[in-house]
Backbone as CSV, one residue per row, in Angstrom:
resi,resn,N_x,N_y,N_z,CA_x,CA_y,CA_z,C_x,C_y,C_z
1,UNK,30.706,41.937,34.402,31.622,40.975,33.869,30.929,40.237,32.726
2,UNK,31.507,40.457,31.393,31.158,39.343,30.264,31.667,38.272,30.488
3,UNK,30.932,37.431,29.730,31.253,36.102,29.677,31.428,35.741,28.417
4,UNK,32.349,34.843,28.033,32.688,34.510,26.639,32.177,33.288,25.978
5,UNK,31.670,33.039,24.518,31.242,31.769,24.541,32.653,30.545,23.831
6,UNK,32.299,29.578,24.406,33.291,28.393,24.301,33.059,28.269,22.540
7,UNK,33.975,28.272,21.627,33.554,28.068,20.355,32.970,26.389,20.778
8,UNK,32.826,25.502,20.891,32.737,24.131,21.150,31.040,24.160,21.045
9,UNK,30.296,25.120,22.001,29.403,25.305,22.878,28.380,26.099,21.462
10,UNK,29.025,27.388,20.644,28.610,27.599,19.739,28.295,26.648,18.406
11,UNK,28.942,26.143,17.910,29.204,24.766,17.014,28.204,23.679,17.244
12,UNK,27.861,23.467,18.384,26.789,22.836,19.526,25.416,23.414,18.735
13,UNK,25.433,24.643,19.481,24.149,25.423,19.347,23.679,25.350,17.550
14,UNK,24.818,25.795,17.271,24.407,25.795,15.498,23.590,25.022,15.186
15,UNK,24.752,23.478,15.584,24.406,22.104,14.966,22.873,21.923,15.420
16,UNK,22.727,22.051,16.736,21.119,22.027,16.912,20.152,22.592,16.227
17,UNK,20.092,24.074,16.216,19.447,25.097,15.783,19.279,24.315,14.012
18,UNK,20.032,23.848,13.507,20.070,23.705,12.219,19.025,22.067,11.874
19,UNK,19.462,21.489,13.067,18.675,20.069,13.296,17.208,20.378,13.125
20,UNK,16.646,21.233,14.102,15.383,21.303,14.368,15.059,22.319,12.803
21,UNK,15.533,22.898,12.579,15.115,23.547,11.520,14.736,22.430,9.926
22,UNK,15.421,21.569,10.261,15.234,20.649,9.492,14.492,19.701,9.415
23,UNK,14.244,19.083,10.870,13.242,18.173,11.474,11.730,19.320,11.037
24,UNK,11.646,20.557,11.256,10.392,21.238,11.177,10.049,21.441,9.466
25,UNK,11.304,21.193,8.677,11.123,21.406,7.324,10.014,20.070,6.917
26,UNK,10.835,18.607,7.144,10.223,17.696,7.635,8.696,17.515,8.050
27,UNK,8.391,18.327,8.575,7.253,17.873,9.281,5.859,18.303,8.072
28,UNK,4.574,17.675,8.513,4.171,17.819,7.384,3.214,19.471,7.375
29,UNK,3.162,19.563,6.224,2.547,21.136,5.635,1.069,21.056,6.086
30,UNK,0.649,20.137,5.945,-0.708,20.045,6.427,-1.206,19.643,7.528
31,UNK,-2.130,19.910,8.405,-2.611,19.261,9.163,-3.185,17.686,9.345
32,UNK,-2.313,16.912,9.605,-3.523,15.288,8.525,-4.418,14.643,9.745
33,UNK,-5.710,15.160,8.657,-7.145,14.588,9.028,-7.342,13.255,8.735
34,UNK,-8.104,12.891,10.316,-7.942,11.370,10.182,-8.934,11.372,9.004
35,UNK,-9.241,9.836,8.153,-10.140,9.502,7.229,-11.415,8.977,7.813
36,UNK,-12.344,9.123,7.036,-13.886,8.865,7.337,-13.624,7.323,7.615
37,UNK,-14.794,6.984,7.885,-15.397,5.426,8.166,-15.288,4.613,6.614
38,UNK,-15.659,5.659,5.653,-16.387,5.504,4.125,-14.783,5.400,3.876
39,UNK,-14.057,6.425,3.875,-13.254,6.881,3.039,-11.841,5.358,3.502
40,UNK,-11.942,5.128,4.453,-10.990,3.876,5.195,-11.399,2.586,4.409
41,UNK,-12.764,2.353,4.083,-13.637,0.983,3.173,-12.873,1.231,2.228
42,UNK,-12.958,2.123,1.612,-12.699,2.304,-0.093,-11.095,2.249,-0.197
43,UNK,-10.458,2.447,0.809,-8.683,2.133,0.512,-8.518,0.674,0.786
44,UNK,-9.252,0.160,1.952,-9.022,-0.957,2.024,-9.594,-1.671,1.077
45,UNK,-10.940,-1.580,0.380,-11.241,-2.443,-0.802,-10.167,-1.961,-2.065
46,UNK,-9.440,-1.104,-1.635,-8.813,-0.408,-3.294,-7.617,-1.555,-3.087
47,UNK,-7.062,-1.859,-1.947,-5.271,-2.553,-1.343,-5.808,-3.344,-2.015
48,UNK,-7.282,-4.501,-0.900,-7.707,-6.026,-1.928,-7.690,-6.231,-3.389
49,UNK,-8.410,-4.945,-3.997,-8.407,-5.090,-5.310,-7.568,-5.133,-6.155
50,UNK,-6.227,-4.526,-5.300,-4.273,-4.278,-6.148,-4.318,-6.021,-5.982
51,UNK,-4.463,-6.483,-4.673,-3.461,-7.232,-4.725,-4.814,-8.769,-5.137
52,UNK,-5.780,-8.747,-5.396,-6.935,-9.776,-6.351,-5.802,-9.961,-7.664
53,UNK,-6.010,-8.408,-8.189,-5.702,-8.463,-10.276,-4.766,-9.364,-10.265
54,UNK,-3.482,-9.444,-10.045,-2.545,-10.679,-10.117,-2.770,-11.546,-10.165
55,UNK,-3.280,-12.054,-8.871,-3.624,-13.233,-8.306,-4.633,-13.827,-9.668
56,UNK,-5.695,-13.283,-9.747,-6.724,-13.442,-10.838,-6.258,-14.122,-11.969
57,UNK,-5.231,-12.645,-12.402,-4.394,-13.447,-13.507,-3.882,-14.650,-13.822
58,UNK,-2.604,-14.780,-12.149,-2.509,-16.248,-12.347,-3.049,-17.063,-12.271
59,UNK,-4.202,-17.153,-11.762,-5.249,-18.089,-11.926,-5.835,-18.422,-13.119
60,UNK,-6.120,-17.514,-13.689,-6.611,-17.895,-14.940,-5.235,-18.046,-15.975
61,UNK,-4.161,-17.821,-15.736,-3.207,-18.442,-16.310,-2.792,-19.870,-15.812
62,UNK,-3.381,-20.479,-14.992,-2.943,-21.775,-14.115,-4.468,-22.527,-14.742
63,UNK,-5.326,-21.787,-14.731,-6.747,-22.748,-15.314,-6.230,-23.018,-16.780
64,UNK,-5.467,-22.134,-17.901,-5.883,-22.395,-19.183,-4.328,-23.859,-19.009
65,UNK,-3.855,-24.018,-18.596,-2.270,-24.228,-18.253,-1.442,-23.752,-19.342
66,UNK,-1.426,-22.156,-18.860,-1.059,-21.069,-19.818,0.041,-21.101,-18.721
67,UNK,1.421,-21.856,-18.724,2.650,-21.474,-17.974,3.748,-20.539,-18.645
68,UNK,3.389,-20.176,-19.810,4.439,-18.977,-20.361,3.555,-18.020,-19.661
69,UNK,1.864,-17.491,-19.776,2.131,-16.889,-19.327,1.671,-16.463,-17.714
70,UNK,1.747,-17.621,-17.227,2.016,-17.507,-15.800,3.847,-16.552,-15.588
71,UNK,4.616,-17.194,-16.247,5.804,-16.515,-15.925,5.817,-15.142,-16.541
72,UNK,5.397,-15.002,-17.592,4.847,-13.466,-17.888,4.591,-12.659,-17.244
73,UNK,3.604,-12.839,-16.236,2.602,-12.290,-15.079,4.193,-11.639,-14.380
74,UNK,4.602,-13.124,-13.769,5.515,-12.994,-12.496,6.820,-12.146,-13.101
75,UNK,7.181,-11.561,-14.521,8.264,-10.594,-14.453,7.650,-9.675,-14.648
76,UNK,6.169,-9.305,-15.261,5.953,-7.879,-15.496,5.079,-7.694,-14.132
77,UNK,4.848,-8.296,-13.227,4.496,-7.624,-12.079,5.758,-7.316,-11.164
78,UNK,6.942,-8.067,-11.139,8.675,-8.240,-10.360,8.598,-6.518,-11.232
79,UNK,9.118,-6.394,-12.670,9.340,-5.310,-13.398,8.620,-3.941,-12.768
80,UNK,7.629,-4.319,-12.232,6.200,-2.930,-12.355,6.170,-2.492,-11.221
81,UNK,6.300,-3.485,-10.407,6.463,-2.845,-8.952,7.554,-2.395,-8.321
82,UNK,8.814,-3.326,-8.796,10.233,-3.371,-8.537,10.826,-1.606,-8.913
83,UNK,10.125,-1.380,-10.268,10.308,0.204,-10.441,9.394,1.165,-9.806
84,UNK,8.416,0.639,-9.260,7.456,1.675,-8.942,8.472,2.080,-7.067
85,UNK,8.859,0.921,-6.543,9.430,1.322,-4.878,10.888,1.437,-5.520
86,UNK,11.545,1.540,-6.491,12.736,1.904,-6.567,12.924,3.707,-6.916
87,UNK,11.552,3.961,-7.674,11.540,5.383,-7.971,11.106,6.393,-6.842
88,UNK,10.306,5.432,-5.566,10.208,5.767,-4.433,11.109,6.483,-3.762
89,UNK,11.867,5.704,-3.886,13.085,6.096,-3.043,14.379,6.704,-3.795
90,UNK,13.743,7.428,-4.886,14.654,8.112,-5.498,14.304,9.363,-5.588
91,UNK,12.952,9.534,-6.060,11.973,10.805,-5.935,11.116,11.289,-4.645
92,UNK,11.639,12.329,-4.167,10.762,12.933,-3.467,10.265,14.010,-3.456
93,UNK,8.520,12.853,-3.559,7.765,13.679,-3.235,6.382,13.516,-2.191
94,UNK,5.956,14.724,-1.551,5.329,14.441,-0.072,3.842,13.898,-0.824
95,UNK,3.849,12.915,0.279,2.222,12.275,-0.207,0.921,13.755,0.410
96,UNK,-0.134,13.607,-0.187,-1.263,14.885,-0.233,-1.444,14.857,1.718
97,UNK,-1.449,13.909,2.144,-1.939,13.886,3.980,-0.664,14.787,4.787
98,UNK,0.636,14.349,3.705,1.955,15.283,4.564,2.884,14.215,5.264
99,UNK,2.529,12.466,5.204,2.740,11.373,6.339,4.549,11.271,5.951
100,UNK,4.960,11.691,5.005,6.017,11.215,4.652,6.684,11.555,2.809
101,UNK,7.186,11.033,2.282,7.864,11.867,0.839,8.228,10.734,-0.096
102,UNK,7.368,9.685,0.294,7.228,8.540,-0.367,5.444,8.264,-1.628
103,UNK,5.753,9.536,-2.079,4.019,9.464,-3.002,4.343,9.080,-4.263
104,UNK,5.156,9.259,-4.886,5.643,9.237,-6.222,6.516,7.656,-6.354
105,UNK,6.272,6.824,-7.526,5.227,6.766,-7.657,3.873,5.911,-6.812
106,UNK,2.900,5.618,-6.901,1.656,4.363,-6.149,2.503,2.571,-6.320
107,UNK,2.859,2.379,-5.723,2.855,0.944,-5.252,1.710,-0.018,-5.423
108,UNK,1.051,0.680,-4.772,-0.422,-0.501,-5.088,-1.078,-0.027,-6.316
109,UNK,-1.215,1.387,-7.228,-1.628,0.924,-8.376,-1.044,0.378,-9.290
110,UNK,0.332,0.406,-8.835,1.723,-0.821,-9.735,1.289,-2.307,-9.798
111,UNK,1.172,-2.150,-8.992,0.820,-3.679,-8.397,-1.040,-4.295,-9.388
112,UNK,-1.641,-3.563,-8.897,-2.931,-3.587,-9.481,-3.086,-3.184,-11.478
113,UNK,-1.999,-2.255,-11.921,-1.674,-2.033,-12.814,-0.964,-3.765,-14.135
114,UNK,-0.316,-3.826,-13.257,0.179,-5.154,-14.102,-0.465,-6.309,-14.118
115,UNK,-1.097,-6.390,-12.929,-2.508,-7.459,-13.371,-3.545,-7.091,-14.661
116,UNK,-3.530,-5.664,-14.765,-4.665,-5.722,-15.448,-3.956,-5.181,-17.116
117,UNK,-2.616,-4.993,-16.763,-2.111,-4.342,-18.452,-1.704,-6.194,-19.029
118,UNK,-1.954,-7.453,-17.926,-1.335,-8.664,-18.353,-2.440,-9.420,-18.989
119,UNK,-3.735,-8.998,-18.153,-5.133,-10.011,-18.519,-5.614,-9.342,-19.908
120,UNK,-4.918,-8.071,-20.387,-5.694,-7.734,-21.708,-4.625,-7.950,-22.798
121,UNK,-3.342,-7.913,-22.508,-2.315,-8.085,-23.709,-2.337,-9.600,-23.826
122,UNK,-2.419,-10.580,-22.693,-2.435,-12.139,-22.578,-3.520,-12.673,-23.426
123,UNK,-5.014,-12.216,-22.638,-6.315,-12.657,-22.925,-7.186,-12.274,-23.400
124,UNK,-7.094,-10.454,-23.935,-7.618,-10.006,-24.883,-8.631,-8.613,-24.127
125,UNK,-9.129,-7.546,-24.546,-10.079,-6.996,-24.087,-10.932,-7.654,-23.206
126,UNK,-11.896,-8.266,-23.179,-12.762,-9.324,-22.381,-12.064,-9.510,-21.198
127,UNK,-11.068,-9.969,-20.845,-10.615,-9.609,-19.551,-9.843,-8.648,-19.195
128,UNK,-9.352,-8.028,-19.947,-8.682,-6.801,-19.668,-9.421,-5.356,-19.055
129,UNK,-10.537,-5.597,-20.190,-11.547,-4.032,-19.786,-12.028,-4.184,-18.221
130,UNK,-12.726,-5.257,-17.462,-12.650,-4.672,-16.357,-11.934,-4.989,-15.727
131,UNK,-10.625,-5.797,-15.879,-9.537,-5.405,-15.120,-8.628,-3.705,-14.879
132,UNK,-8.831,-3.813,-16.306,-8.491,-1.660,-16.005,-9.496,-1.482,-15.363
133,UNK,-10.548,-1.690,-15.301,-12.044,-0.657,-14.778,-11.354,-0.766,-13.642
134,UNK,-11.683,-1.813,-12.547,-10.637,-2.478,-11.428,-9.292,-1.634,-10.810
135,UNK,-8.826,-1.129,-12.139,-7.151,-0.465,-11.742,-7.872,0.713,-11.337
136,UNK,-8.796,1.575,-11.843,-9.162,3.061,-11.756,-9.924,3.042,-11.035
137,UNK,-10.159,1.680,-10.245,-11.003,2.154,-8.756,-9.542,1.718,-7.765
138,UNK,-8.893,1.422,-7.629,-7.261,1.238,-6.823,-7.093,3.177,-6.881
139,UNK,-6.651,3.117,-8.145,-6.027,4.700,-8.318,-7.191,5.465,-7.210
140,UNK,-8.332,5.514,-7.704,-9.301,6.524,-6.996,-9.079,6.192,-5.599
141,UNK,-8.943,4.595,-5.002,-9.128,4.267,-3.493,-7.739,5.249,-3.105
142,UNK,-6.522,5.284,-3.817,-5.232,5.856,-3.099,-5.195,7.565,-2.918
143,UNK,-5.809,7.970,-4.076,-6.431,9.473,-4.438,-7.115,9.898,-3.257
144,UNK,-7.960,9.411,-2.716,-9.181,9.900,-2.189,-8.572,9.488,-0.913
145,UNK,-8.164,8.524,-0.603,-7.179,7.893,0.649,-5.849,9.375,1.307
146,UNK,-5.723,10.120,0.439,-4.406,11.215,0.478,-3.490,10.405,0.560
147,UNK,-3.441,9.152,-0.055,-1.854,8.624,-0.318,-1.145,8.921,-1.344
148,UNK,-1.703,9.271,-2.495,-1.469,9.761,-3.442,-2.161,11.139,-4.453
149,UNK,-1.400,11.532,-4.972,-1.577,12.597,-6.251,-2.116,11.875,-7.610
150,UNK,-2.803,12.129,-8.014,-3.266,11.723,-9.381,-2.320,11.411,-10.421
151,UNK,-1.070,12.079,-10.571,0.038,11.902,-11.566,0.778,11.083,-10.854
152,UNK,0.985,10.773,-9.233,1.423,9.271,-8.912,0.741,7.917,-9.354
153,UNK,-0.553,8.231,-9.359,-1.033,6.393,-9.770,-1.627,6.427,-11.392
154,UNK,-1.281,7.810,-12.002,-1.098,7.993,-13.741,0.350,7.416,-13.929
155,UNK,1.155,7.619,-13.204,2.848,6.921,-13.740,3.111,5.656,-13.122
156,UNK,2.024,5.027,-12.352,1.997,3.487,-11.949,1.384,2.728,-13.244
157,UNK,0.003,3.562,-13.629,-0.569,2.622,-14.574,0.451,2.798,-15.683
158,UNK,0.819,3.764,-16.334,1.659,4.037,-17.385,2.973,2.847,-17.403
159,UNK,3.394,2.797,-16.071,4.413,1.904,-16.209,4.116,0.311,-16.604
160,UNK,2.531,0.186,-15.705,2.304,-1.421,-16.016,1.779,-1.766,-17.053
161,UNK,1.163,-0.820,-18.290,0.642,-1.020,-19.647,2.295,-0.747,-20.352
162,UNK,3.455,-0.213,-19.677,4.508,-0.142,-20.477,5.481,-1.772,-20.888
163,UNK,5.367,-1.769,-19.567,5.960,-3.533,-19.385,5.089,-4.713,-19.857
164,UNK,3.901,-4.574,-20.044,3.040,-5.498,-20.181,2.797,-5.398,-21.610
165,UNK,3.361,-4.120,-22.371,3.242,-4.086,-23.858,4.747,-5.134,-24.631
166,UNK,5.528,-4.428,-23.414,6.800,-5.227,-24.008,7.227,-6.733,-23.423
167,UNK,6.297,-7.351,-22.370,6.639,-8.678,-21.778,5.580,-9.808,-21.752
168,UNK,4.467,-9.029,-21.962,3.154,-10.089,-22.153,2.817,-10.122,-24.010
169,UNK,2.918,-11.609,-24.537,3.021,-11.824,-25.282,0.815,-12.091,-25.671
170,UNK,0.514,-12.276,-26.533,-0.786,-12.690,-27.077,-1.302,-14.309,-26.458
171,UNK,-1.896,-14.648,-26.127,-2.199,-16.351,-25.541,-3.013,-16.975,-27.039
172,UNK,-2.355,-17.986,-27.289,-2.930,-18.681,-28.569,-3.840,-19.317,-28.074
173,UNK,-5.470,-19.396,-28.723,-6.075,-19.918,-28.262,-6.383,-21.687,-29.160
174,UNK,-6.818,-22.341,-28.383,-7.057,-23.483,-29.428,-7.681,-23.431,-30.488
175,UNK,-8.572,-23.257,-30.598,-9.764,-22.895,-31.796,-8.851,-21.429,-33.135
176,UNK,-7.949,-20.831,-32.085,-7.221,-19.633,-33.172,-8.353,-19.070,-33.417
177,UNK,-9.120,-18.486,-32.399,-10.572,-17.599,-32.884,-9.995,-16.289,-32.083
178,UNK,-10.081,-15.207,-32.765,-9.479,-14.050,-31.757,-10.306,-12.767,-32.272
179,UNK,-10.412,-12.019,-31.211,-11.007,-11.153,-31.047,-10.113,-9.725,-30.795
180,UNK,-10.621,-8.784,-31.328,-9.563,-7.202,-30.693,-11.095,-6.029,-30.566
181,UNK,-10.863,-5.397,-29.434,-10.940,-3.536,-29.746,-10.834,-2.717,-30.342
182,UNK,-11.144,-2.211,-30.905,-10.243,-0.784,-31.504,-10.880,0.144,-31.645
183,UNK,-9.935,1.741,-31.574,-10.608,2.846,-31.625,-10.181,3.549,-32.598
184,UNK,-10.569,3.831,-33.015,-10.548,4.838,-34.694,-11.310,6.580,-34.828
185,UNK,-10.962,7.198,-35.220,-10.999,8.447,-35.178,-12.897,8.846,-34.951
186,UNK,-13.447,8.124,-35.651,-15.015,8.245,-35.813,-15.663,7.072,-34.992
187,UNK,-14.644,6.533,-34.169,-15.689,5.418,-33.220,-14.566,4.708,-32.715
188,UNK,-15.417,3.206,-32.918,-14.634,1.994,-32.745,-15.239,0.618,-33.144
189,UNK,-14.466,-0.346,-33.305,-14.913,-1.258,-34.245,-14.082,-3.019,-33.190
190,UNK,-14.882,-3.526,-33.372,-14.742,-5.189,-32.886,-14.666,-5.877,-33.953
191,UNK,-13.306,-7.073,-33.889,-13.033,-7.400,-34.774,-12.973,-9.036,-34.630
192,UNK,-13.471,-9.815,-35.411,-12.940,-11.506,-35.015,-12.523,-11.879,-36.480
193,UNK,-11.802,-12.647,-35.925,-10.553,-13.555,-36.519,-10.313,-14.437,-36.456
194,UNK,-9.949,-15.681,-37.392,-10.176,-17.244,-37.321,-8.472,-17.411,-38.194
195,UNK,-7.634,-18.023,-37.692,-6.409,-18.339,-38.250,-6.564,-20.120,-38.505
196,UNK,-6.258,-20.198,-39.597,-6.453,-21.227,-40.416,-5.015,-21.980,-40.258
């Protein structure tokens, strides 16, 4: 004697069969290895160091009582990060450990990014240079962490030197003595400047 199946019962089975196939798509490609002793220091000093650069900033925007660009700070970091977890959750792609499909882009080098694209467009090279130095040890802590891909915390910094070109204005200094960087095809050259 056959037995017949209930279409209800099939429809059932599908729906399952199709669930788990999906939940296993889901799951991650890699095996994820816990992190070293070393390798756990260096993410956690990389988080402190995202979330110092700001802070820094405003501080030294609160010491000069530089309040334009204290508010400077506070939209191109709102701007930098605000796009960095909005593209999150638009793009997916799996972080390097497999934990999830939230890698694209870094959050914390967003974050660490606009502190340091604000202290060099605000206050000049002199605080800017090792504030980037600063950003490219964040990027490396998230890299080396498997939270991220290298072209995730390349399109964090990209974004916070993007906003910080177009929202952080120059800080006038009293004296009008100013200083720049620059790189030129055969080197580079330091420049000062006295506005009369």
């Amino acid at each position: 004697m056959t037995k017949t199946s209930n279409p209800v019962t099939v429809i059932i089975a599908a729906w399952l069969l199709a669930a788990g196939a999906q939940q296993a798509a889901a799951a991650p490609a890699v095996p994820i290895k816990p992190l070293t002793s070393m390798q756990k220091n260096i993410e956690t000093a990389g988080t402190a160091v995202a979330i110092a650069l700001p802070a820094v900033g405003g501080g030294i925007a609160l010491f000069r009582h530089d309040w334009t660009g204290a508010a400077q700070l506070t939209v191109e970091t709102v701007l930098t990060v605000g796009t960095a977890y909005a593209l999150k959750n638009i793009v997916r792609e799996r972080r390097p450990d497999g934990s999830d499909w939230h890698s694209f882009p870094s959050g914390t080098t967003a974050l660490a990014s606009s502190g340091s694209s604000f202290l060099w467009g605000r206050y000049g090279w002199e605080y800017g240079l090792p504030a980037f130095a600063a950003t490219q040890f964040v990027s490396y802590s998230r890299i080396q962490a498997k939270q991220h891909h290298w072209y995730d915390t390349l399109a964090s910094s990209a974004m916070g030197v993007g906003y910080g070109y177009f929202v952080t204005t120059r800080f006038h200094r009293r004296y009008d003595i100013y200083t720049d960087l620059d790189a030129s095809p055969n080197g580079g050259f330091v420049s000062f400047a006295y506005k009369f």
